[in-house]
DRENGUPA-591692 format. One record per residue (C-alpha): residue number from 1; residue in three letters; chain; y, z, x. Coordinates in steps of 0.001 Angstrom, whole numbers, plus 500000, padded with zeros to 6 digits. Each point is the difference from the previous one (the first is absolute). Layout:
BEGIN
R     i    aa   ch        v        w        u
R   NUM   Ala    A        Y        Z        X
...
***
This chain:
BEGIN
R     i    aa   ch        v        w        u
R     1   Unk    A   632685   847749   399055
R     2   Unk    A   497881   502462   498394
R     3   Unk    A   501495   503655   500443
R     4   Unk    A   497907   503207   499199
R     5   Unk    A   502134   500473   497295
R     6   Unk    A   498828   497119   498116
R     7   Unk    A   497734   501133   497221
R     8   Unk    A   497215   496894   500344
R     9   Unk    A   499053   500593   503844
R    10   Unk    A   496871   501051   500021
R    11   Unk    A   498855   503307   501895
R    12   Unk    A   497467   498129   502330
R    13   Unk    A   502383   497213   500715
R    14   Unk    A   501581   499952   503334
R    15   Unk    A   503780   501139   501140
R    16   Unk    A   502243   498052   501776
R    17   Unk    A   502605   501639   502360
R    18   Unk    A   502692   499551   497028
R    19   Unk    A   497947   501963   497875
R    20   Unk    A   499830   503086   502453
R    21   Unk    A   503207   499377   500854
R    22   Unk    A   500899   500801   496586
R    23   Unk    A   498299   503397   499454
R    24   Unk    A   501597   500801   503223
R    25   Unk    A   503063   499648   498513
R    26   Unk    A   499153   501832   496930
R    27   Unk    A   498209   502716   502105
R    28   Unk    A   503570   499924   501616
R    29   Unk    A   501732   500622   496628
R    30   Unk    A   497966   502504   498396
R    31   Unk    A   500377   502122   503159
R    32   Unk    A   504066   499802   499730
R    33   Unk    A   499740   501000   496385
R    34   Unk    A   498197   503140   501374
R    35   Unk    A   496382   499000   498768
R    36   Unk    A   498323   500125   503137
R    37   Unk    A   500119   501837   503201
R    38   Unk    A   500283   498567   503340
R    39   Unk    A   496004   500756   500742
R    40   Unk    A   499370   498028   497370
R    41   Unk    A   502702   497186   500328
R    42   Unk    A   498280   499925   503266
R    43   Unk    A   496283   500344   498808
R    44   Unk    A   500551   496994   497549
R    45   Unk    A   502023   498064   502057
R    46   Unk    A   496716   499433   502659
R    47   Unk    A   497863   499504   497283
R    48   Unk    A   502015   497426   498802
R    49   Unk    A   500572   498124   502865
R    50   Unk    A   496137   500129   500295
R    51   Unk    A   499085   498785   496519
R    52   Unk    A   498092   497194   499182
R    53   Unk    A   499909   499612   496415
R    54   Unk    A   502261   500247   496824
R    55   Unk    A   498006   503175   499130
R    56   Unk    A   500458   501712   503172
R    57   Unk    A   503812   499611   499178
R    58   Unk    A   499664   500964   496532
R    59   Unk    A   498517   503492   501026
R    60   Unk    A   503039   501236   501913
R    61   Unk    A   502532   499551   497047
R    62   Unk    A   497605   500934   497021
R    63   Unk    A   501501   503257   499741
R    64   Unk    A   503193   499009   500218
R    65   Unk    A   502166   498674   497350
R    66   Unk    A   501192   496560   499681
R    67   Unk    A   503003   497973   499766
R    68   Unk    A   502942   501812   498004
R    69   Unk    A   501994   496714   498199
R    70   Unk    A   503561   500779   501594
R    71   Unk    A   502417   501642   497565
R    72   Unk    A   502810   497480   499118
R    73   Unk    A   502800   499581   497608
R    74   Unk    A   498281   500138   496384
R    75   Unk    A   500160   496424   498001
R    76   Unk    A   503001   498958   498080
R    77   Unk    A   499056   499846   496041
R    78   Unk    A   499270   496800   498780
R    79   Unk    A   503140   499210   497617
R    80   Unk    A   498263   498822   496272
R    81   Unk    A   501107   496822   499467
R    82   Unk    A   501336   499284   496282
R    83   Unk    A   497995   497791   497717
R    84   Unk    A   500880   496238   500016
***
């Protein structure tokens, strides 16, 4: 499946209703975190559902930011092993 996150779609290729269906859900999270209001939630969300092409998604999350890695426990350092 090709998402609209996925760096080699190009713009003029075509969207498949897992691809909108994943901006809507990042729409959806960017306007819990406070990023957008609910005119524009709502403003995006129709254009969305009426998009065509990988561009068309691209557009209405290019000024948002993107994935934040989730914050986890830090590694454990690497014990140095003692020469044979």
């Amino acid at each position: 499946m090709i998402t609209t996150t996925d760096s080699y779609a190009a713009p003029q290729m075509k969207a498949s209703d897992a691809d909108r269906d994943a901006v809507l859900a990042v729409l959806s999270e960017h306007f819990q975190a406070g990023r957008l209001t609910s005119q524009e939630l709502e403003e995006r969300t129709g254009t969305a559902l009426a998009a065509r092409t990988h561009g068309e998604l691209a557009a209405l999350t290019s000024d948002l930011p993107g994935p934040v890695p989730a914050a986890g426990p830090a590694p454990a350092p690497r014990a140095s092993r003692a020469p044979d």
